[in-house]
N, C-alpha and C positions, 0 to 999 in steps of 0.2 A: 915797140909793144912792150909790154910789161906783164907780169904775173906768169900764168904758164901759157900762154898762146906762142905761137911761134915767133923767133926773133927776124927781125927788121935786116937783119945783117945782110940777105941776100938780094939780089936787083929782084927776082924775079918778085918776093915779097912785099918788097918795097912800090914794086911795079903795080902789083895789086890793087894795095891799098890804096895808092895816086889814084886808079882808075876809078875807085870808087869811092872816091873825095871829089872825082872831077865831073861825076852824075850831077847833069843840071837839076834845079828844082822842078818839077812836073812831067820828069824823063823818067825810066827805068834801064836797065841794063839784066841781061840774064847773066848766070855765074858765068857760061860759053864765053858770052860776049866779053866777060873780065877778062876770062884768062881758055880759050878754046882747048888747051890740051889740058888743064889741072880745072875744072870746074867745083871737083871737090875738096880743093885747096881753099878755092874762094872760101865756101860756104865754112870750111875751119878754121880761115882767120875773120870771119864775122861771128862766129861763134864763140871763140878764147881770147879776142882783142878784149881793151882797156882804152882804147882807141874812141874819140870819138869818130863815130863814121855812120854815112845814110845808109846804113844797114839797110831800112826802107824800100828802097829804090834799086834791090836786089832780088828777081824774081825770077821762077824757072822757066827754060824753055818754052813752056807750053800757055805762058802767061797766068799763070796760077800762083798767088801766092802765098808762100813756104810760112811765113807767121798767122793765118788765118786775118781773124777782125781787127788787132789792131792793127798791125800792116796794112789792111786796105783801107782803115778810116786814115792813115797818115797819107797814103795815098791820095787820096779823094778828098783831102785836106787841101794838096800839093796842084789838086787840077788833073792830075793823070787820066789821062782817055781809059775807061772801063769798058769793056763788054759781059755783061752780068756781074758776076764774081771773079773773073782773071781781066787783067791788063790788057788792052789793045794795042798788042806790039807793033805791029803798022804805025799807028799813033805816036806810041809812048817812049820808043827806043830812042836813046841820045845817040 
């Protein structure tokens, strides 16, 4: 990573990010599902990376997505199973 986001240097960072390069196209993943004990680690290296990454296809627990409309028009771009305005995790989860 580069700028002020966290460094790469550690596995578990590094692990992260893998996880969420490895989100299929039309899949989502919740921050848990990234990383179960640091969920809010996720969510600050897709906040401070430089990184490209399907930020996208990161969404909370409860299927609700954290970026409002453009997130779910990329979503819904990508094919993800909706139910109204959150994801259908049954569906969606890689």
């Amino acid at each position: 990573m580069q700028g002020d986001g966290p460094p790469l240097g550690g596995s578990r960072l590094a692990g992260i990010v893998e996880r969420i390069r490895d989100i299929p196209v039309g899949h989502v993943q919740t921050y848990g599902d990234i990383d179960a004990k640091a969920p809010r680690l996720v969510g600050r290296i897709l906040a401070t990376t430089h990184l490209e990454l399907p930020w996208h296809r990161v969404v909370r627990a409860d299927g609700s997505i954290p970026k409002g409309k453009v997130q779910a028009e990329l979503l819904r771009r990508e094919g993800v199973p909706m139910r109204g305005e959150r994801v259908d995790l049954d569906r969606a989860r890689a």
